[in-house]
N, C-alpha and C positions, 0 to 999 in steps of 0.2 A: 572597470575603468576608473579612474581617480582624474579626467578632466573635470575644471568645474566649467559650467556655463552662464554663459552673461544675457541674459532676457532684457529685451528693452520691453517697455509699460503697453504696448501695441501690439507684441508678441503674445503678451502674458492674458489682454482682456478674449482671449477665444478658447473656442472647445481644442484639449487636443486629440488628437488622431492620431493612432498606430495601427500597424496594420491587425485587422481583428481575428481571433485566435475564438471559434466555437467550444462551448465549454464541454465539461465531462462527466458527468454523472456519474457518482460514485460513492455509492454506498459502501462500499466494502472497505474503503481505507480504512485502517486501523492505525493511528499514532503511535507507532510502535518500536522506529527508528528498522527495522525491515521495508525493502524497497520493493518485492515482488509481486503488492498488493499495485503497485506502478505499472509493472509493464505494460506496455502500448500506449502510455499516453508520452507526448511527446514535449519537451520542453518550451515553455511558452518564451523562454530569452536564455540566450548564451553569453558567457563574456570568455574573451581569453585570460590565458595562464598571465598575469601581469603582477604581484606582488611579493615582496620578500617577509611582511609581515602583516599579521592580523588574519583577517579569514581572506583569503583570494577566492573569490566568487568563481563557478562554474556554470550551472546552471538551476532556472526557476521554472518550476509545475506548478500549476494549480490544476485543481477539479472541484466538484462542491456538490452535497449532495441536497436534504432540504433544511438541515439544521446546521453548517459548517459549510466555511469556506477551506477545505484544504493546500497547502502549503509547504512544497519542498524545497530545502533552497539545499545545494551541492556545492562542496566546494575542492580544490585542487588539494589543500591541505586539513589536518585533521586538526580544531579549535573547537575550544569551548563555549558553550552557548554563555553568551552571557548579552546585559543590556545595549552591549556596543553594535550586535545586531538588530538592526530595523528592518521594517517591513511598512510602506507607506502606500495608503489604497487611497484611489479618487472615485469614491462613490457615485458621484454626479458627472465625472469627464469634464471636468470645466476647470479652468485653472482661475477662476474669479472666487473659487471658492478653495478655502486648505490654503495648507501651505506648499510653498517651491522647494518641496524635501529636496536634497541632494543635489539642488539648481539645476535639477533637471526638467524641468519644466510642467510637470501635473500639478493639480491641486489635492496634496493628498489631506482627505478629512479624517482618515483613522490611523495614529499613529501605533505600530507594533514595535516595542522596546522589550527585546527578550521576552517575556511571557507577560510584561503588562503590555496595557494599553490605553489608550489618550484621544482625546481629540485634537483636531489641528485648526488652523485660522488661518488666513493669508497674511496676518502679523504674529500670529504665535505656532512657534515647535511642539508646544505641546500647553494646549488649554485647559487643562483637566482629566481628571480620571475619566475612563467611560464605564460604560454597564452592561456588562458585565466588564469589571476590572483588570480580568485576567484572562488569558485566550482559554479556550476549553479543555485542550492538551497539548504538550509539545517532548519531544525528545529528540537526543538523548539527555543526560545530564552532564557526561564525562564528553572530553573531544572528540570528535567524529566529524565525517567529511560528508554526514547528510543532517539534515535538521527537519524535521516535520513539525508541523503546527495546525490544530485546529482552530479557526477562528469563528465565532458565534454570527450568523448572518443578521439575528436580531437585535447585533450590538449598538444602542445609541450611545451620543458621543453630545460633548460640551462643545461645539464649532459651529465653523458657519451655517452646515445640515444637523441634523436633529437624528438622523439616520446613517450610521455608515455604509448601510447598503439598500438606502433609497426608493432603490426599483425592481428589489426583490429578483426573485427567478424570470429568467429572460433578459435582464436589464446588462448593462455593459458599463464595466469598471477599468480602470486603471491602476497599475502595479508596479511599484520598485522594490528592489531588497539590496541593501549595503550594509556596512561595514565603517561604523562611522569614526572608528580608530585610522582607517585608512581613505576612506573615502572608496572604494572601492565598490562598485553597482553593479549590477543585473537587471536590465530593463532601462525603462518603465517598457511597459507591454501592455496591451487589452484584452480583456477575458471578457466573455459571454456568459454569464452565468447560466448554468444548465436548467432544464425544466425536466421534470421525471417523464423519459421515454415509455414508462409502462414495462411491461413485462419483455422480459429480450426473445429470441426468439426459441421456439424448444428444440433441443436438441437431444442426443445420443451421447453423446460426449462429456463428461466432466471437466477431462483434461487429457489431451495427448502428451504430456509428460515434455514436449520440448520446450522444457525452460531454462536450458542452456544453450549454445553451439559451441563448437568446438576451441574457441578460442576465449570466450566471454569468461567471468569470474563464474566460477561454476558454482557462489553462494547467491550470486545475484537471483535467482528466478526463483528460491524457495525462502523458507526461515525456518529454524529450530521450532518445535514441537514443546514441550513438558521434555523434560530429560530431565531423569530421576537422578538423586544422590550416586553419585562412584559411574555412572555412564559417562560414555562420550560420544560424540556425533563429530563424524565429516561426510560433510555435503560433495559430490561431484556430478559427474555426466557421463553418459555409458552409450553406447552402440543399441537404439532402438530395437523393440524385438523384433520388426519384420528386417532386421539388417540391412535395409537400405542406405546407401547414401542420405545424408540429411534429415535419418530419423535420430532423434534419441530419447535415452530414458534417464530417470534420477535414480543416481548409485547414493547409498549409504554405506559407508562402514561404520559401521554398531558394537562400542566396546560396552562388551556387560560387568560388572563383576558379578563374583557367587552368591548372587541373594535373588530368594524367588518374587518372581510378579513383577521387578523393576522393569520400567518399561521405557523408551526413546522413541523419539518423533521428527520426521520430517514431514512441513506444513507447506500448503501454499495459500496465497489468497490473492483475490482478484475482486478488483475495486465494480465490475460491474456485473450484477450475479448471472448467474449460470440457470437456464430453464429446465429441468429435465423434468418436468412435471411427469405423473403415469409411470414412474419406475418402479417395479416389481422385484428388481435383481440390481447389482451392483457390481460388477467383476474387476479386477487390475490383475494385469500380466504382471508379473515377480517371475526376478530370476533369481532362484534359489542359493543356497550356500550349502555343500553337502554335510558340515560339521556342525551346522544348526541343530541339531538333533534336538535339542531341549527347550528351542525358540520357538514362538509362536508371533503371527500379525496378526492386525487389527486395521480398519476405517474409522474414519469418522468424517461427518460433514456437520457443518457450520449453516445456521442461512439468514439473513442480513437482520435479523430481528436479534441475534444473539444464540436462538436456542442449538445445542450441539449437543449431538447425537452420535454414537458409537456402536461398533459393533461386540460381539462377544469373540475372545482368541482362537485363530485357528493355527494350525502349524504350519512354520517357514518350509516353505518347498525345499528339499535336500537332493534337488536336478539342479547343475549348472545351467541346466538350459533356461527356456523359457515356460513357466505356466501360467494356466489361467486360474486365477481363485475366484471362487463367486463368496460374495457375502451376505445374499438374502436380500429383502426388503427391509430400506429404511426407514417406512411409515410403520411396520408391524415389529420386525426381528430385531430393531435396535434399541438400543438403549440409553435413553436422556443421561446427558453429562452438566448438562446445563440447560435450563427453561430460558428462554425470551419474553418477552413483556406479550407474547401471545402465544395459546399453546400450542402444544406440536412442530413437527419441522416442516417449514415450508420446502416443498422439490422447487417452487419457481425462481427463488433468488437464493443460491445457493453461493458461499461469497467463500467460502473455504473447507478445502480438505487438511484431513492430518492422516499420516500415516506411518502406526508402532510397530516398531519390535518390541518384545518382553520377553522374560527368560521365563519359564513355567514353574509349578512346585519343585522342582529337582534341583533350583538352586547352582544349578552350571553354567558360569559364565563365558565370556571370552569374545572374540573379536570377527565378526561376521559381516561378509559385504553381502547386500541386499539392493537389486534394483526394480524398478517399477516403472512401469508405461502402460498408458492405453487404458483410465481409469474412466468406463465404461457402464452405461445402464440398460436394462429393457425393460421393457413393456409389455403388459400383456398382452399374450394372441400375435406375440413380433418374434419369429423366428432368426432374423437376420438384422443384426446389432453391429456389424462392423462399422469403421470407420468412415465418414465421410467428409 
């Protein structure tokens, strides 16, 4: 919206109040300009379709885990990041402190101008640099209609607070994001900053595969993988294996060219990890492609400390139908692709899967659909893994 508003000095000396929005923990986010590390959480402020230029605001998430405040802002059209997008937080909820960003009424103490950042004052836009200078990640760099931002929760600032986020985990802030070529907002709104729930609860499941419906962008629930030189990837949505109404699975089609071991990926990730602690076994149903002959899959899982882990290739099922591959255990059978700052791969916060095609030694490429659902674990001494 592009109204501005008029506060009178009696308005302005009190806390504001929005309706408050409990936070989300969320380690998994990755600034990565992929949104399917998002799903489930729900936008914290909407604005309508209202601009003919500059960015037209859609809609504002946050989540936060204990070093980041994460930060998406959506828009109707696809614009470049640059300084003209703001992002103004009121660490304290009081509008005696910060400035009247946007004359909308908070006091925001940390000012975000494209990837720097500033303190604010109830007489000054922007008081100085803060510390850290620069938000900790953000994408993309070219236009696009999503923008992600990580902002440091330990950031001090040159303002009226000394802290841009004062009262740490648990505490309640306030948020706007605009467009300061147009004037154009989302929000303001209040977030809860999350406090770590612990461990989520254990489950059997990794992923049932439905991360699209039928009508949804069928890129939206995954994101590209590693995809080697001369491959290609299209993401889509396919008919669940047990064929029910309202199941589905994620189709790839997998262009290879003729060179051996290149390999394609479809990933997901999810902002709050997956427990599967005690898993012994790993299976996902694949529905095969009969011309694969020369094709091989692959897993891998992720878990929120960074370390990822991988399986060794097996071959692409050459049944239309539906199989079940098992891929072993991935505390013993797999194989590190990457260490995390602790060793080994944690099963209880597991924050992403990936999953390859690759052509084998034989060097034969070509163009094979591939789908998958029902990315499944057991446990020892558990006979009965199906879904629940």
């Amino acid at each position: 919206m592009k109204t501005r508003i008029t506060l009178t000095a009696a308005m302005l000396a009190v806390a504001i109040n929005y309706p408050l929005t409990a936070g989300t923990w969320a380690p998994g986010i990755a600034v990565d300009g992929y949104t399917d590390d998002w799903v489930g959480i729900a936008p914290l402020a909407i604005d309508a379709q209202d601009q003919s230029s500059g960015r037209d605001l859609k809609a504002l998430y946050v989540a936060n885990d204990g070093t980041n405040l994460y930060v998406r802002i959506d828009s109707y059209n696809s614009v470049a990041f640059s300084g003209n997008d703001l992002i103004g937080i009121d660490g304290d909820t009081t509008n005696t402190t910060g400035f009247n960003l946007f004359a909308s009424g908070i006091g925001s103490d940390l000012l975000v101008a494209g990837a720097s950042m500033y303190g604010e004052t109830t007489s000054n836009f922007n008081s100085g640099a803060a510390t850290p200078s620069s938000v900790s990640a953000f994408y993309p760099w070219q236009p696009a209609t999503t923008v992600e931002i990580a902002i440091p929760l330990n950031t001090t600032i040159p303002g009226d607070i000394a802290q841009a986020f004062p009262g740490g985990l648990g505490s309640t802030i306030s948020i706007i994001a605009g467009d300061s070529s147009n004037w154009d907002t989302v929000g303001p709104a209040s977030y809860t900053l999350a406090t770590d729930p612990g461990l989520s609860p254990l489950t059997n499941v990794i992923d049932n595969c439905n991360a699209y419906d039928s009508t949804a962008n069928a890129n939206a629930g995954t994101h590209p993988g590693t995809v080697d030189s001369g491959c290609t990837l299209t993401r889509d949505s396919d008919t669940g294996a047990s064929g029910q109404a309202g199941d589905y699975a994620i189709k790839g089609t997998f262009v290879m060219p003729n060179t051996a071991w290149v390999s394609n990926q479809i990933a997901r990730r999810f902002a709050t990890p997956i427990n599967v602690s005690g898993a012994v076994n790993v299976t996902v149903d694949v529905k095969g492609d009969p011309s694969a002959t020369h094709q091989m899959i692959w897993l891998g899982l992720i878990d929120a400390d960074g370390t990822y882990v991988a399986t060794t290739d097996q071959a692409v099922p050459t049944s239309a139908g539906w199989t079940t591959v098992s891929f072993g255990d991935p505390s013993t059978a797999w194989y590190v692709q990457t260490a995390g700052s602790t060793p080994g791969l944690d099963l209880s916060k597991i924050v992403e899967w990936r999953l390859g095609v690759s052509n084998n030694g034989d060097a034969q490429g070509g163009t094979f659909n591939v789908s998958f659902d029902n990315i499944k674990i057991q446990k020892a001494g558990v006979s009965d893994w199906s879904l629940y």
